[in-house]
N, C-alpha and C positions, 0 to 999 in steps of 0.2 A: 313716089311715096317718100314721104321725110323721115330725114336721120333722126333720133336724140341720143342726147347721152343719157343713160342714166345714172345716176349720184347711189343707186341702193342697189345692195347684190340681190342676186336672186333668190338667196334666200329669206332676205326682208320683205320683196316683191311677194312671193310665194306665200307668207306667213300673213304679210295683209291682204290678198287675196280668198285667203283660206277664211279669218276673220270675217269677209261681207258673205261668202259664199257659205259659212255654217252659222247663220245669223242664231242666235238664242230666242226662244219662246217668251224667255220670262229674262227682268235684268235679274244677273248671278253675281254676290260680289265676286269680286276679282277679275270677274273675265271680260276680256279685254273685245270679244265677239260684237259686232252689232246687236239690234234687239231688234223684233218684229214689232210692225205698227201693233199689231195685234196685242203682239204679248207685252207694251208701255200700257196701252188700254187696259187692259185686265190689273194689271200690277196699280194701277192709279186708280180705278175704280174699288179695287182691295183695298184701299191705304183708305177714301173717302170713306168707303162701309165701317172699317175700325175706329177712325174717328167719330164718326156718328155714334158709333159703342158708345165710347170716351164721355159723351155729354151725359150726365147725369140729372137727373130733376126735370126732363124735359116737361112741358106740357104744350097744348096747341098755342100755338102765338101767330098770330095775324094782322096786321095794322089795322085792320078795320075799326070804326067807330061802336061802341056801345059792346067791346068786347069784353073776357069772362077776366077773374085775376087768374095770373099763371106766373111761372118762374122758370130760371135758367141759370143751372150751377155748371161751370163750364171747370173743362181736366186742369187750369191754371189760378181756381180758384176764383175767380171771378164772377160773380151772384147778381141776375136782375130779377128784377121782381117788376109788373105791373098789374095795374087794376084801377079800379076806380072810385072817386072820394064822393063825401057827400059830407055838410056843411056841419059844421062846430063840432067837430065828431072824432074819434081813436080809429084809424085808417090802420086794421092788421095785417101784415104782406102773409104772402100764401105760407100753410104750413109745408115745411119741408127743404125752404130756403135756408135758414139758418144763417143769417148773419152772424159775423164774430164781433163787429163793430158797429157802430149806427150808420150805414150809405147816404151815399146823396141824392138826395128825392127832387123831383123836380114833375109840374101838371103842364098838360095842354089841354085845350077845348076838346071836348066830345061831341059828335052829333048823334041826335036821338029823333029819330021818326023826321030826319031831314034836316031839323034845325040845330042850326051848330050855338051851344051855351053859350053865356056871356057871362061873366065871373069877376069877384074881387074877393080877394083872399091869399092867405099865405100858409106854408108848409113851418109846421113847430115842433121841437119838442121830439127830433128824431130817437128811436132807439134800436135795439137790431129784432124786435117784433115787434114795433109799428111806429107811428108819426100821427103828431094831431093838423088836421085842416080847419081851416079856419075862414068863413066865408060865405059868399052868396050867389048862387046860379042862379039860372032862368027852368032849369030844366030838372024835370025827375030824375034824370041821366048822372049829372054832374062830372067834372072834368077827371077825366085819365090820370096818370099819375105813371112815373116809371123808376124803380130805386136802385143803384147800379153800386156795387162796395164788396164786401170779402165778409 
């Protein structure tokens, strides 16, 4: 069997021994204990549920094509808005978003019943309840649109 030295009395040995051998359920500040796999999980999966609190103005959001308008006002103040345009027209963002300033708006193509639009037109005339588009699709659908600002 081999020798070692040890560098820590036995009291130190004994006191981080005691540390892995009464591991904690849950992290505690201050203490200095391990923590069970267990009880990181619960504790992180707590902290995910709270922030999910935290979002306010949720509504369904989906990348999919030909989707509804909805919004997302996030606990740092941060506001998206999307939905979808249609041509020479006052595009209003959902109610409930409340800009404080006019966002920056920016469209991608839509598909509708398979076929992806084809467009020419521009975003004008932002304010913090809506923007005008300006333009021509192919499709009933017309292009998405997504407005991100405070």
């Amino acid at each position: 069997m081999s020798e070692y030295t040890l560098s820590n009395s036995a009291a130190i040995i004994d006191s981080a021994i005691t540390r892995v051998a009464s591991a904690d359920t849950e992290p505690t500040a201050g203490s200095e204990n391990m923590v069970t796999s267990k009880g990181v999980k619960e504790y992180v999966d707590g902290g995910v549920t709270a922030l999910e609190g935290k979002i306010s103005g949720q509504s369904n959001f989906t990348t999919e094509d030909s989707q509804s308008a909805g919004y997302q006002v996030f606990d740092s103040g941060l506001k998206m808005a999307w939905g979808l345009c249609s041509p020479i027209a006052k595009v209003e963002f959902p109610t409930g978003v409340n800009f404080t300033v006019p966002p920056t708006v920016t469209t991608s193509p839509n598909t509708v019943n398979g076929n992806t639009n084809r467009w020419a037109g521009h975003v004008g005339d932002v304010t913090t309840t809506d923007f005008e588009y300006t333009g021509y699709y192919g499709l009933d659908g017309g292009p998405r649109y997504i407005a991100i600002g405070h």
